[in-house]
C-alpha positions as CSV (number, residue, x, y, z in Angstrom):
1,X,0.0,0.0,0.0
2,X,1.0,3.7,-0.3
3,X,1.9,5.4,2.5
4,X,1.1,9.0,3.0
5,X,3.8,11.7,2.5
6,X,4.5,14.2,6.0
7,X,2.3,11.7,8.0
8,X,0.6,13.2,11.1
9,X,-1.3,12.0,14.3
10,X,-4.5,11.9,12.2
11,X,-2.9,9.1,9.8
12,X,-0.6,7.8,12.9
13,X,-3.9,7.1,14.4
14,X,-6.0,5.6,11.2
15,X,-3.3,3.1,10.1
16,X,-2.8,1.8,13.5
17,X,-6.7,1.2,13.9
18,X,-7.0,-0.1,10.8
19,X,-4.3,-2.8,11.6
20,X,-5.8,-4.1,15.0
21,X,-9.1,-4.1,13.7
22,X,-8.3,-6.4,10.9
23,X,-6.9,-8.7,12.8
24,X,-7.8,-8.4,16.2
25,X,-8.2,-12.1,17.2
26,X,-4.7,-12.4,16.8
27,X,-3.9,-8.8,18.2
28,X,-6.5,-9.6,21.4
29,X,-4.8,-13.0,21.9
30,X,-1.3,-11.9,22.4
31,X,-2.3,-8.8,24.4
32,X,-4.1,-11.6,27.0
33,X,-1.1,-14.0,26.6
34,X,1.3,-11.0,27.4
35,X,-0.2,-7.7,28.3
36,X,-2.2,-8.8,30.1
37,X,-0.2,-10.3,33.0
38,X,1.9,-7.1,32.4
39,X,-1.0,-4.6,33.3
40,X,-1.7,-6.8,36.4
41,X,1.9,-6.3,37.7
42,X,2.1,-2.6,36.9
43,X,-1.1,-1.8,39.0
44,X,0.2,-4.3,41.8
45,X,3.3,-2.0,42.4
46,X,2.4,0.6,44.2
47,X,1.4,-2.3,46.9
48,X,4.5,-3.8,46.4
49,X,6.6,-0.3,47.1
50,X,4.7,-0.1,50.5
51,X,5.9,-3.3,51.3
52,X,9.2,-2.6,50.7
53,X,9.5,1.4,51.9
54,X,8.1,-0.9,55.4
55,X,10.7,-3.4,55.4
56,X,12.9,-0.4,55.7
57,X,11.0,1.9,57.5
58,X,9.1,-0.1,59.9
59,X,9.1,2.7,62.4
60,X,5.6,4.1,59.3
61,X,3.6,1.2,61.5
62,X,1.0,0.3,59.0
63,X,0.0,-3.0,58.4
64,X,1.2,-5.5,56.2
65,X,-0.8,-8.0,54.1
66,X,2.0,-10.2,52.2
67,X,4.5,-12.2,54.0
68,X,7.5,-13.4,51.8
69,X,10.1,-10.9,51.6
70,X,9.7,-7.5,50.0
71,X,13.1,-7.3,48.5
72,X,12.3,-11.2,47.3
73,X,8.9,-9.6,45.9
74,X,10.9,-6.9,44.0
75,X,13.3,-9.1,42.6
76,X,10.4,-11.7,41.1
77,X,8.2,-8.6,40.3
78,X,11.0,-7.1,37.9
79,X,11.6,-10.6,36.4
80,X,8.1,-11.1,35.4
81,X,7.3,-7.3,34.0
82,X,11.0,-7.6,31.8
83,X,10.0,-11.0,30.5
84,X,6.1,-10.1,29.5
85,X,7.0,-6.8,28.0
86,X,10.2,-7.9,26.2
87,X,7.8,-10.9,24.6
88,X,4.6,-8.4,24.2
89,X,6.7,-6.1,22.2
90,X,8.3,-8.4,20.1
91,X,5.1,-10.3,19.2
92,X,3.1,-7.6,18.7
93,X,5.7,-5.5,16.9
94,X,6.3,-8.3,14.6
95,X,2.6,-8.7,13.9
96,X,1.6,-4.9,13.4
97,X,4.6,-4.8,11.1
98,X,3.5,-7.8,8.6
99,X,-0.3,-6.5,8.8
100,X,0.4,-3.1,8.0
101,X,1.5,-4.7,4.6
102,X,-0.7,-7.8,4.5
103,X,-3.6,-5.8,4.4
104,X,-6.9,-8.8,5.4
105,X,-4.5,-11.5,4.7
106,X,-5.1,-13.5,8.4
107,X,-1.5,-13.2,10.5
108,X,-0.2,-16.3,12.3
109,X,0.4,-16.3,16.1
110,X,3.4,-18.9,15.4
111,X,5.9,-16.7,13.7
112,X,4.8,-13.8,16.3
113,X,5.9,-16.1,18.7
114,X,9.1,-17.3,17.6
115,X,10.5,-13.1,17.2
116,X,10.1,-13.0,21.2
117,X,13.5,-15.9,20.6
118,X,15.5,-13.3,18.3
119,X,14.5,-10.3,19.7
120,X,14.8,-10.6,23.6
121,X,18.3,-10.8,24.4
122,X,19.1,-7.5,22.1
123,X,15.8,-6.2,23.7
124,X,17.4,-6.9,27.3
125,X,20.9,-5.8,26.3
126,X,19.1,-2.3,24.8
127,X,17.1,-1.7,27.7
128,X,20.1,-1.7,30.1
129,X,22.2,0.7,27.8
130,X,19.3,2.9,28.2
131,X,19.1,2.5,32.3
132,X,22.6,3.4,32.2
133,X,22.2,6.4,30.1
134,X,18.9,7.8,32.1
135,X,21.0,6.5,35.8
136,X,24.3,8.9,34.4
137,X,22.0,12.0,33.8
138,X,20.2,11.6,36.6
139,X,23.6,11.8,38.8
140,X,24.9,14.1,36.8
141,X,21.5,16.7,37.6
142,X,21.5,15.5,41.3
143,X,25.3,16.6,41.6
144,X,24.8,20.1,39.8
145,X,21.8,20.1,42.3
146,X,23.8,19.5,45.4
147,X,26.7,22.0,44.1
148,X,23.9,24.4,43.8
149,X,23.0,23.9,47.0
150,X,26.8,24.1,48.2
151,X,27.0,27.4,46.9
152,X,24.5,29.1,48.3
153,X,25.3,27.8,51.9
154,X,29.0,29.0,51.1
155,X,27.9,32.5,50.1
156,X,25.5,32.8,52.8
157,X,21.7,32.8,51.1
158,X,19.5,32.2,53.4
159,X,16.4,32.8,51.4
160,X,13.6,30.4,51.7
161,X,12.4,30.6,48.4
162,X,15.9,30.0,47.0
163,X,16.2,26.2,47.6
164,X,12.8,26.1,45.2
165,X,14.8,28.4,42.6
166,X,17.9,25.9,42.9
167,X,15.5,23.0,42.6
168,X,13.7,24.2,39.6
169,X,16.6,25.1,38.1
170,X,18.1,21.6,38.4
171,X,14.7,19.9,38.1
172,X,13.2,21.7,34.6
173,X,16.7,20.9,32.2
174,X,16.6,17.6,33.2
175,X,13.4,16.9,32.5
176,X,13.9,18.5,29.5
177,X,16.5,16.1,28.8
178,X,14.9,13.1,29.6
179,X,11.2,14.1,27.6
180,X,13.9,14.9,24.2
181,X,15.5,11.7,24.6
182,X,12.6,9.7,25.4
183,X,10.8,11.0,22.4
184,X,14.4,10.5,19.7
185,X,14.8,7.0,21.3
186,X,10.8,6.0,21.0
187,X,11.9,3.5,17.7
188,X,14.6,1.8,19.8
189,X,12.3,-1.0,20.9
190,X,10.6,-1.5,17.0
191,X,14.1,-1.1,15.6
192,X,15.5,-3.9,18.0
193,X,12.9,-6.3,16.8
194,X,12.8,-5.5,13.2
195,X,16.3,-4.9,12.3
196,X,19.3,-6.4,13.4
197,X,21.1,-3.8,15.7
198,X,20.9,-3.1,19.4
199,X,22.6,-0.9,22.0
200,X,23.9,2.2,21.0
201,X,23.5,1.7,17.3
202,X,19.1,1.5,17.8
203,X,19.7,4.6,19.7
204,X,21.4,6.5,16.7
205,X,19.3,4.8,14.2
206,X,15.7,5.9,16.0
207,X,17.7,9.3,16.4
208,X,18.0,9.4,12.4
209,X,14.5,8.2,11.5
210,X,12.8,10.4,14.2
211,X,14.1,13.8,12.3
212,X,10.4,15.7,11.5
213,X,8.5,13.1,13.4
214,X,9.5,14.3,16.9
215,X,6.2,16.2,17.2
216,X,4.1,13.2,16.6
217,X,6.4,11.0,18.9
218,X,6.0,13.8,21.6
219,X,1.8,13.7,21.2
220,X,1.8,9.4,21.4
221,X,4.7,9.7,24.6
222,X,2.3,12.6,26.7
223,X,-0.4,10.4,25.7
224,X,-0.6,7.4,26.3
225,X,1.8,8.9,29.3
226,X,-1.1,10.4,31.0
227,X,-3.5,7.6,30.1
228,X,-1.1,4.8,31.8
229,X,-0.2,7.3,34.5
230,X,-4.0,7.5,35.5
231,X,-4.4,4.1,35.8
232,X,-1.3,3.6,37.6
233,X,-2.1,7.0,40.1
234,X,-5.4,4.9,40.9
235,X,-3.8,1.7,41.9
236,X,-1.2,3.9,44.0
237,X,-4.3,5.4,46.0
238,X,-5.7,1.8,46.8
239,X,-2.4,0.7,47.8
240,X,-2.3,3.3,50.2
241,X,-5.7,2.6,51.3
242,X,-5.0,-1.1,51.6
243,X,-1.7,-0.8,53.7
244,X,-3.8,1.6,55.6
245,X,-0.9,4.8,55.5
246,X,-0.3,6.0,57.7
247,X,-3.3,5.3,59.6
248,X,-6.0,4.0,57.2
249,X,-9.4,4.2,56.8
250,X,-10.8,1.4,58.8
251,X,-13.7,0.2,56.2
252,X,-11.3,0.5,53.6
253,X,-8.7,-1.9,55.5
254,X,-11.4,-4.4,56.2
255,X,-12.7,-4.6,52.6
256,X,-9.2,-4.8,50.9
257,X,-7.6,-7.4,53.5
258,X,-9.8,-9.8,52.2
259,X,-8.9,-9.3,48.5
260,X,-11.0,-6.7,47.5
261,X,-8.0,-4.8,46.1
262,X,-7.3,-7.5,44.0
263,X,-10.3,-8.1,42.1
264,X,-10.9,-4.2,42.0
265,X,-7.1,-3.6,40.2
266,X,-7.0,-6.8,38.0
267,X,-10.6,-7.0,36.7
268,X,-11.7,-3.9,36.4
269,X,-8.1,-2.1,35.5
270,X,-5.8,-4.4,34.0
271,X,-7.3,-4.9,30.7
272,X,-8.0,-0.9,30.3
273,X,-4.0,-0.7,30.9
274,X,-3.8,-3.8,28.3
275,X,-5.7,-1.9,25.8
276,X,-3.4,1.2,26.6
277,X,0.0,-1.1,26.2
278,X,-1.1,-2.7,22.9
279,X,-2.4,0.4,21.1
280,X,0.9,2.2,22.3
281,X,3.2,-0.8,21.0
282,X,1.1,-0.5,17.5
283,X,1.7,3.3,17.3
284,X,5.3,3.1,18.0
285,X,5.3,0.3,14.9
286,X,3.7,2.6,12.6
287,X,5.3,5.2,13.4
288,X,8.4,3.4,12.5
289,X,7.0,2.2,9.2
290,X,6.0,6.1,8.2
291,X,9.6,7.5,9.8
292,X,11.2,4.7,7.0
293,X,8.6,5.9,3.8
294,X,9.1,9.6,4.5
295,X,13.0,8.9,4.6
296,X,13.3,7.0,1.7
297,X,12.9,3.6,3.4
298,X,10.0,2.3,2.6
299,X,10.0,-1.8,2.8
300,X,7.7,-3.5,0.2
301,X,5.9,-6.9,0.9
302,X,5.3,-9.1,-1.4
303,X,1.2,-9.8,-1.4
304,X,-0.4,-13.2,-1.6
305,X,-1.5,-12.5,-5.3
306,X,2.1,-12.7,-6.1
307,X,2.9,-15.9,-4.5
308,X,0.6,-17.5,-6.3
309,X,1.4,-16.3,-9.8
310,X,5.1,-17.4,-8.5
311,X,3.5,-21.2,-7.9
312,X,1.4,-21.3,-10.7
313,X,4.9,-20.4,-12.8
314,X,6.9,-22.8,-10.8
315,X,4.3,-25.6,-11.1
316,X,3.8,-24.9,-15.2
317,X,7.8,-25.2,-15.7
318,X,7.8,-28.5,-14.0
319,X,5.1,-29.6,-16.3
320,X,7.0,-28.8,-19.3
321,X,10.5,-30.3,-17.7
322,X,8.3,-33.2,-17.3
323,X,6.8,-33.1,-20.7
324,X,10.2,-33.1,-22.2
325,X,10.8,-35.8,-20.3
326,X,8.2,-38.5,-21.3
327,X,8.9,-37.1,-25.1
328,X,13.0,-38.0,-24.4
């Protein structure tokens, strides 16, 4: 199909729906198999952080409703989230990819499946070059901060709307930083699965196909930012209702000790937040596909109308070499 030259949110938006709804049997079953678990864990964190900030700060005194470990929690709570979203981002990525060309032609789960293999070590090797980056500039601001803060103690400002100014000032230039190199880096993951690079090769290669498409990366990252976030702000409130912090509500505590949180975050949230992970997955895919046509790119998929000239040519040669043949 053609894609459409200087592509905007409007067509961003179109193509991915068009893909998911043509197929979404096979979209819907991967974003169970996957997402699915994936939104369950992300809304279960906030729980899991009280747990842990009490295993360090017991002195808080709120109850506690889980008995293993926290830090043993923490440790099997980041296993599972990097293993379903490593394997939901390959699958679907892979599948959004082959239907954006395949038009109705029905996609098969098998293949989807067997990218997770390929992609999820370069996936995992990616991700931690991108920690790393994120973990250096975050130092990096935090130092400037406390030198900041140095300063003004050495030259004797004791103004107390200062430490807000220095905080600000420290606070808005790295958030800067971090929103621009969120939104150049947002083909990493798609470029991982569908070509193969990784590390800091993805990050310069989403850095060149993102030139003119920052604005429409910037829209998708605030969001499906905010959409996620509110889902995620909601499960934080219940998990301070359920640990009952600092005090509790006493109704609340009763009702969510016996599981009530549970059902209320994974029933009723999860697959919202699945919906959300899958849609965003699909953008980021498409958005890949347009970054490739509008520089030049632009991959071209053989359709099923051409394999089957190509057999019915293969298959009329072999009757003539067989013709020949009888006649020799």
């Amino acid at each position: 199909m053609q894609v459409v030259q200087n592509p905007n949110i409007t067509v961003l938006r179109s193509e991915t729906n068009r893909i998911i709804e043509a197929h979404n049997g096979h979209f819907l079953t991967l974003s169970i198999i996957f997402f699915l678990p994936l939104s369950s864990f992300y809304l279960f964190h906030p729980t899991l952080f009280f747990q842990l900030l009490n295993h360090f700060y017991p002195l808080l005194n709120y109850q506690t409703t889980l008995n293993p470990n926290p830090l043993f929690l923490y440790l099997l709570y980041s296993l599972f989230v990097t293993f379903f979203s490593f394997c939901g981002i390959s699958s679907i990525t892979y599948s959004i990819f082959h239907g954006f060309y395949n038009g109705t032609q029905p996609l098969n789960l098998i293949p989807s499946i067997k990218s997770i293999f390929t992609s999820f070590l370069p996936l995992l090797a990616t991700t931690i070059v991108l920690k790393l980056i994120f973990l250096f500039i975050s130092l990096f601001f935090s130092l400037l901060l406390l030198l900041l803060i140095l300063g003004t103690q050495i030259l004797g400002i004791t103004s107390i709307y200062f430490p807000g100014f220095n905080a600000a000032l420290v606070v808005l230039p790295w958030l800067f930083v971090v929103v621009y190199l969120q939104v150049t880096w947002t083909l990493v993951p798609v470029i991982v699965v569908l070509e193969s690079c990784w590390g800091f090769e993805a990050l310069r290669r989403s850095a060149s196909l993102m030139k003119g498409m920052k604005i429409v990366a910037l829209t998708l990252l605030l969001f499906f930012g905010f959409m996620e976030g509110i889902l995620i702000w909601f499960s934080t409130v219940v998990g301070v209702l359920t640990m009952g912090f600092p005090n509790g509500i006493p109704i609340m505590k009763e009702f969510f000790r016996w599981g009530g949180v549970f059902l209320t975050l994974i029933v009723a949230k999860s697959p919202t937040l699945m919906i959300f992970l899958l849609l965003n997955t699909a953008a980021n895919t498409v958005l890949y596909i347009l970054c490739k046509d509008i520089h030049g790119e632009r991959v071209e998929k053989k359709s099923e109308k051409d394999y089957v000239a190509l057999y019915k040519e293969v298959y009329s040669l072999v009757k003539i070499i067989r013709l020949l043949k009888s006649l020799i």
